[in-house]
C-alpha positions, 0 to 999 in steps of 0.5 A: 196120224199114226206117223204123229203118234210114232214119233210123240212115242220115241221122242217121249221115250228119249224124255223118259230115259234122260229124266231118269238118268239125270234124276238118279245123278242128282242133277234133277232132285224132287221135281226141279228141272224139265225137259222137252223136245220138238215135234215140228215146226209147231209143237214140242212135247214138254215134262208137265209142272211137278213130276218127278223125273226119276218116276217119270212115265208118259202120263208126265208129258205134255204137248204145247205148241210153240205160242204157249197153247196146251194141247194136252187137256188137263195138263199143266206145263211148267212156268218156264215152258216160255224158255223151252219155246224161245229156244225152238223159234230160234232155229229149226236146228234146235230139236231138244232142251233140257234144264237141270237143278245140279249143286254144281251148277246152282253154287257156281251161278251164285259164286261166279262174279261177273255175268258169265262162267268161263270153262277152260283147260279141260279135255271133256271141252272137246266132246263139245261143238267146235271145240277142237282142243283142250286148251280151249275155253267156253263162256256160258252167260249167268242171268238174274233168277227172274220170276218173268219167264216172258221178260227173262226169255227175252234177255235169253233171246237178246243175249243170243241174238248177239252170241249165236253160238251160246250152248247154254246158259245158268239161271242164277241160284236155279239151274242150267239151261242146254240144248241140241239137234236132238235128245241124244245130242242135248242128253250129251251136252248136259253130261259133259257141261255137268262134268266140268261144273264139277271140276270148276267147283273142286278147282275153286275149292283148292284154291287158296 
């Protein structure tokens, strides 16, 4: 039981730190956004619907199990807690998921046309998974802001199951969806996806 408390503690603490930071760029404003990581095969320690990320303290976190069980009496989780899960049923390799509600990512997602955003041409691509040069290109799908979490993880689940290597998804007019190994490695991947939503808005606002 002490090993379980330890590791609920550091985990807690990576939620902490990356809510904090994400809330103080702008990317989790008011109480939007949630983040979780995995416990084990079975549990994830999840941010409780409407906290503040920016003020958030261990009281903020809660534990479900991976059928959608609160085991933290009292506690509320977030209605999209079901989109954290499907990703942890996926693969045991994913070990954290963090949503974001940038502006950024919020504009693309509506001004996008098509189903899906393509990046490219940026050396911030690199810091990504297999991606080896700058002249590469990643595509992260767009999917309609569903109020059934259940019926919009399951286009989620779909869409994976024919793009295995997706690193992340946008929620039309609500937010970005990412994941890693670890906090630490989905931390890094919301940074480095923030940062080129942002160059991909400056670009199409240049444009003529």
């Amino acid at each position: 039981m002490e090993e379980t408390h330890e590791h609920l503690g550091a985990r807690a603490a990576q939620l902490i730190s990356a809510g904090s930071f994400f809330y103080h760029r702008g990317w989790m404003p008011a109480t939007a956004g949630g983040l979780s990581a995995r416990l084990d095969d079975h549990r994830m320690v999840i941010t409780e619907s409407g906290r503040n990320k920016g003020e958030l303290g261990h009281d903020g976190l809660m534990m479900v199990d991976l059928d959608g069980n609160v085991l933290s009496p009292g506690k509320q989780p977030s209605a999209e807690t079901f989109l954290h899960i499907i990703l942890y049923r996926r693969s045991p390799r994913i070990g954290a998921v963090m949503h974001t509600h940038s502006v950024s990512a919020t504009v693309l997602s509506r001004i996008v046309e098509g189903a899906e955003l393509t990046l490219t041409d940026c050396e911030v691509l690199r810091t990504l998974p297999g991606i080896a040069c700058r002249d590469a290109s990643i595509t992260l799908p767009i999917f309609g802001n569903d109020q059934d979490i259940p019926q919009l993880a399951a286009q989620v689940d779909d869409h994976m199951n024919r793009h295995p290597d997706t690193p992340g998804y946008l929620i039309e007019g609500h937010g970005f969806y990412t994941w890693g190994r670890d906090a630490a490695e989905a931390r890094h991947h919301v940074e480095a996806f923030e940062f080129l939503f942002d160059c991909e808005l400056q670009l199409r606002r240049l444009k003529p």
